[in-house]
N, C-alpha and C positions, 0 to 999 in steps of 0.2 A: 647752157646754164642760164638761168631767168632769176632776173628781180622781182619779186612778187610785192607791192607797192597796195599799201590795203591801211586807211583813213579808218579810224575808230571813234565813237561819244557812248560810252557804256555798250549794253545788250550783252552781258557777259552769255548768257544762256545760246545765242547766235551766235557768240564770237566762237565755241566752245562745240558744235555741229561744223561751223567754217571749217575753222582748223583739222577736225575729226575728216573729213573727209578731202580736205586737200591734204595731210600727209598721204591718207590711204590711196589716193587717184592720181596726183602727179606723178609725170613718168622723170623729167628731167632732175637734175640736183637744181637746189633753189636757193635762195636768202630771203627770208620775209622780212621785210620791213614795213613796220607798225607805226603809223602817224595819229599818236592818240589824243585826242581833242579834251586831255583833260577830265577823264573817265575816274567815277567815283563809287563805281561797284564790283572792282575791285579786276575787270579790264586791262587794266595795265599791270598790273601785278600779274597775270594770267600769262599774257603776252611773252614778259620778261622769264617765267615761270617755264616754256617751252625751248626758249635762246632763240626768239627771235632778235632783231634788231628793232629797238622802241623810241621812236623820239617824242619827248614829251615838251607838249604843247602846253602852257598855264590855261588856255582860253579853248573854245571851240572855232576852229576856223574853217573856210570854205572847203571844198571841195578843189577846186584847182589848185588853191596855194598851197593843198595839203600833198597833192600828188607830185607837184616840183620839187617839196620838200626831198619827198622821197624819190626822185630824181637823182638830183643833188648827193644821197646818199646810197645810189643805187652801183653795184661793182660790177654788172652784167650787162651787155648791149642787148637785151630781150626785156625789155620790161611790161609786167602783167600787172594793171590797175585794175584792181576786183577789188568790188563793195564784199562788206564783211557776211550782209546779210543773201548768200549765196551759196548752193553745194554745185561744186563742179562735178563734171561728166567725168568718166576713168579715162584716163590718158589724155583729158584736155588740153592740155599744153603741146603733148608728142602731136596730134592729130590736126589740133590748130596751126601746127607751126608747117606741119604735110602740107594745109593746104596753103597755107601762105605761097608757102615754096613754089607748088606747085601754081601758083600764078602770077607772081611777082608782085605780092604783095608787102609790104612793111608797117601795113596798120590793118588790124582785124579784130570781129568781134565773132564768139561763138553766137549760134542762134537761141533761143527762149520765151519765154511767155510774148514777152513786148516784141518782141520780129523772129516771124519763124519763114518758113517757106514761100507762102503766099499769102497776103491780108485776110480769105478767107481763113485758113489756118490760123492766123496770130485770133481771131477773135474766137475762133470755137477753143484755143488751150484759153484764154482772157477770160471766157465766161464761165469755164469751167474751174479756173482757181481762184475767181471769185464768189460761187459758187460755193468752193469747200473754204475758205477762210472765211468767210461770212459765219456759217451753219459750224464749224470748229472753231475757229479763234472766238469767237462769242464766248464760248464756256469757258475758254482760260488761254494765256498766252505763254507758254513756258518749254520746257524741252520734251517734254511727251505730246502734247500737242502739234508742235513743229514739226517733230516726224508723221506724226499721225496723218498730218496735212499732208505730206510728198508722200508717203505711200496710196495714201487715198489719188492724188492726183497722176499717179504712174507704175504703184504698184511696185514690182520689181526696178528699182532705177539701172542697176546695172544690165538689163535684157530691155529695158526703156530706152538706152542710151545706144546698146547692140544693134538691137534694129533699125534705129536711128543711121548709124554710122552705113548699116550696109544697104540703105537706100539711096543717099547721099555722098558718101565717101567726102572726095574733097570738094565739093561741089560749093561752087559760091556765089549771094546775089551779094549786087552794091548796096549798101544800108551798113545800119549798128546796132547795138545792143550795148546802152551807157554802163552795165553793171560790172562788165568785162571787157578789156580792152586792150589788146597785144600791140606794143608800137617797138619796133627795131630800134636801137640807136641810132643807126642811120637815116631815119626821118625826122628824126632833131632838128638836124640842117637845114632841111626842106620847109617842113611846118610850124619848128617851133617847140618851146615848151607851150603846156597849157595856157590858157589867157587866163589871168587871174581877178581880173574884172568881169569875168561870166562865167555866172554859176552852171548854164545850159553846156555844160563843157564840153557834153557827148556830141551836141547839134553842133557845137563852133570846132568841135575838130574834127567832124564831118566836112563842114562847109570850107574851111582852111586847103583839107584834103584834095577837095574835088575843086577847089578852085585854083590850085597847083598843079592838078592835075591837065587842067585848062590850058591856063597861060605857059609853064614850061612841058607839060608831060614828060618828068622824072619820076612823077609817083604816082598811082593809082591812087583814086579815093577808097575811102575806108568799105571794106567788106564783110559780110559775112558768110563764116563758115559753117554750112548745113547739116555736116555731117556730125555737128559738135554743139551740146545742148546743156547748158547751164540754168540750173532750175535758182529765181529769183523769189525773196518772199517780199517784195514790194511794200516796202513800212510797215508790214504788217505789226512790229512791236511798237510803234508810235501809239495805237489803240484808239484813244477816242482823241487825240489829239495829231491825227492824220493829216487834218488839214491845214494844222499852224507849223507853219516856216519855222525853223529852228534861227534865232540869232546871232549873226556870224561874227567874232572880233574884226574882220575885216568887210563888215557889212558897207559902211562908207563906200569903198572903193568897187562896190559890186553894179554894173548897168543891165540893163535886161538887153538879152538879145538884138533888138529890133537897134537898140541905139548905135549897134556893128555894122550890123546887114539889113540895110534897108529889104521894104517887102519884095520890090524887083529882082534882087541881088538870092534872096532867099529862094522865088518863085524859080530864077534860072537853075541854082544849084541842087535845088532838089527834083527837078525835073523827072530824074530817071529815077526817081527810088520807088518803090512796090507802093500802092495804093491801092 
């Protein structure tokens, strides 16, 4: 059984694809829990509309504070932090957790556009779906277009994802993919909740990982599962306003990376990761 732990600010049109196909593709029983940053397109009424579990936030807040949250109110020692703007692969959950298993892992990320097999790899899907978001989402941003965009970039997802699996199986390099991210309860202890002073959450709970991995070797650092492919639309409903930071209520308390992990400390921890 899995927490599925998933941070919302509007995109009812994505939030509305998300959920469409993780009932359809999740294999396990679940509990979604909705951390809604105070959505005004009606978002949370949607959420509540399904019986998820929704907690409503008056303000927009970060990205880690929002995943403790749901933490905090998660009833499963399997919890899945997935961005909203995501469609999961058929049986992500059952096949991610295969390979976990099968390597003793307790934090994992499927693979996707941002980390696939090998760096060549991640850039030829990168320039291809920017490629088709560019030449489609130009004309309009909405739910025919959003399909339009994953069939254009895959085709059949479900025989996209087949083939996927039977090249790979449970096959895992060390790296992440921020948009998905499987952590056992049992690595609580270990790593922690999320830092809520860093927005880079995906990178500090990489770096967290493999640097526990270091000094005690109880936990593997964070990996990814090859055989399991989660398609990201990367801001794409932001639009032209891609490049502005959204304002967090808990901005104040937010540092950038570097102020954690000096560049030393960064350069050893990522040593081994695909380049």
């Amino acid at each position: 059984m899995i927490s599925i732990i998933v941070a919302v600010h509007n995109q009812l049109a994505i939030n509305k694809i998300f959920v469409e196909h993780l009932q359809k593709y999740t294999y396990h029983t679940y509990e979604l829990i909705i951390v809604d940053n105070n959505s005004t397109d009606g978002s949370r009424e949607y959420y509540k509309s399904i019986g998820a579990t929704v907690i409503e936030n008056s303000q927009n807040f970060s990205y880690p504070y929002c995943q403790n949250q749901g933490i905090r109110a998660a009833k499963y020692d399997v919890f899945a932090f997935l961005n909203n703007d995501i469609i999961v692969a058929p049986h992500w959950d059952k096949k991610l957790l295969e390979a976990m298993d099968a390597h003793g892992l307790e934090i994992a990320t499927p693979a996707g556009i941002e980390r696939a097999e090998t760096p060549k790899a991640t850039r030829k899907l990168h320039r291809r779906w920017k490629a088709i978001k560019n030449f489609v989402g130009y004309v309009a941003k909405n739910d025919f277009t959003f399909r339009l965009m994953v069939k254009l970039m895959y085709g059949n997802w479900e025989k996209f994802n087949e083939k996927r699996y039977a090249n790979y199986g449970t096959d895992v390099i060390e790296g992440f993919l921020g948009n998905s991210v499987i952590m056992k309860r049992s690595a609580l202890d270990k790593v922690g909740f999320w830092d809520e002073r860093i927005q880079a959450a995906d990178w500090d709970l990489y770096f967290r990982s493999k640097k526990r991995s270091i000094d005690y070797g109880d936990i593997k650092p964070v990996h990814v599962a090859l055989g399991v492919f989660n398609h990201h639309f990367i801001r794409i409903t932001l639009g032209s306003n891609i490049k502005k930071e959204p304002v967090f209520a808990d901005a104040a308390n937010i540092i950038p990376l570097k102020d954690k992990w000096t560049d030393k400390e960064r350069e050893i921890l990522q040593k081994d990761l695909p380049r």
